[in-house]
C-alpha positions in Angstrom: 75.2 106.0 78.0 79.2 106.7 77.9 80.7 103.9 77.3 83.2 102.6 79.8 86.5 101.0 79.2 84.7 97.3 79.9 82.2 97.8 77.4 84.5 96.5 74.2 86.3 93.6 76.5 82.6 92.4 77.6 81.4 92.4 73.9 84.8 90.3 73.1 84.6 88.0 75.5 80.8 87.5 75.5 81.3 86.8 71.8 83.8 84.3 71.9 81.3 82.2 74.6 78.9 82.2 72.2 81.1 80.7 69.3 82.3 78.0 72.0 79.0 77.3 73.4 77.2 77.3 70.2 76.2 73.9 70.1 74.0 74.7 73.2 70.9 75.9 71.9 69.5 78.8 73.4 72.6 77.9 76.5 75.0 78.8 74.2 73.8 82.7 73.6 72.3 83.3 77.1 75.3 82.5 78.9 77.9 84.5 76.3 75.1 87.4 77.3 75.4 87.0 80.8 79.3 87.1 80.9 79.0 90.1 78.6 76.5 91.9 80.8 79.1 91.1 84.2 82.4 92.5 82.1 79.9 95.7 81.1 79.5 96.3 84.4 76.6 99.3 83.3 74.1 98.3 84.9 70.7 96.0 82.9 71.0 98.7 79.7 74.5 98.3 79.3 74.5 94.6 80.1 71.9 94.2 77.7 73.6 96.4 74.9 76.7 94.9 75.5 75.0 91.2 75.4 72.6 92.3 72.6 76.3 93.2 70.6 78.6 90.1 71.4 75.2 88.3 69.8 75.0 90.8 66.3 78.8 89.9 66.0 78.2 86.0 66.4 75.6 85.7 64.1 77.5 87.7 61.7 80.3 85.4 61.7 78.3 82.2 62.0 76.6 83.1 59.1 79.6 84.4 57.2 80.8 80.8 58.0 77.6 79.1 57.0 78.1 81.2 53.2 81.4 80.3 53.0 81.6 76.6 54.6 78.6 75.4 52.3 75.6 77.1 52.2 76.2 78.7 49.0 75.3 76.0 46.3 78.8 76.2 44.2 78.8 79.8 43.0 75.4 79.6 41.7 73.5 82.6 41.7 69.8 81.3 42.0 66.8 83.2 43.9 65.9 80.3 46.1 69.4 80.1 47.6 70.1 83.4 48.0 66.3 83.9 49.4 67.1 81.1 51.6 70.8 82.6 53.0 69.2 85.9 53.4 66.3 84.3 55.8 68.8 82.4 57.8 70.9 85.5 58.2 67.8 87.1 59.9 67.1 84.1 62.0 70.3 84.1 63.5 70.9 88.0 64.3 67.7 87.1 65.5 68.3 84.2 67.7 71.9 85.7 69.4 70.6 88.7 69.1 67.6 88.6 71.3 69.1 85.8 73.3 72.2 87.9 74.3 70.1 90.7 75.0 68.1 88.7 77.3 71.4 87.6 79.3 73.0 90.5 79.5 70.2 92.2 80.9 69.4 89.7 83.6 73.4 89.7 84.5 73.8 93.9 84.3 70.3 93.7 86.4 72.1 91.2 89.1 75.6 93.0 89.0 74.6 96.4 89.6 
């Protein structure tokens, strides 16, 4: 798949949805997915790629913001905590991850 010149704008725009819907839950990612996959314009695989992306890049910052804004227990390096960051690290590239896929495919599926 070349990527097109709305591939990178979809993923930006997609991404920032998601961070101002993410109070919505399971809303919040679809719909940042879905306006990804339309910008994408390449059709469901690119829609989804480009949803599946905008999600990867939101749950990295959510959970960079989530280490920095309190999770991490005051500099203390214990096994639980980190254990416990690492697991909700996964649940998140999880959860925007598989919920942008899942809008930007239905949106690069419609749009094409």
């Amino acid at each position: 798949m070349a990527l097109k010149r709305s591939f990178w704008p979809g993923i930006i725009v997609g991404f920032v949805v998601m961070v101002l819907l993410g109070s919505l839950p399971v809303l919040g990612p679809v719909i940042g997915g879905l306006i990804a996959g339309i910008i994408a314009r390449g059709g469901a695989f690119g829609g989804a790629t480009a949803g599946f992306s905008s999600g990867l890049i939101s749950a990295v910052i959510f959970s960079f913001l989530k280490v920095i804004g309190g999770g991490l227990p005051f500099g203390t390096p214990e096994f639980v905590p980190a254990l416990a960051i690492g697991l909700y690290v996964i649940v998140l590239v999880l959860y925007f991850g598989i919920f942008g896929f899942l809008g930007g495919l239905i949106a690069g599926a419609i749009v094409k």
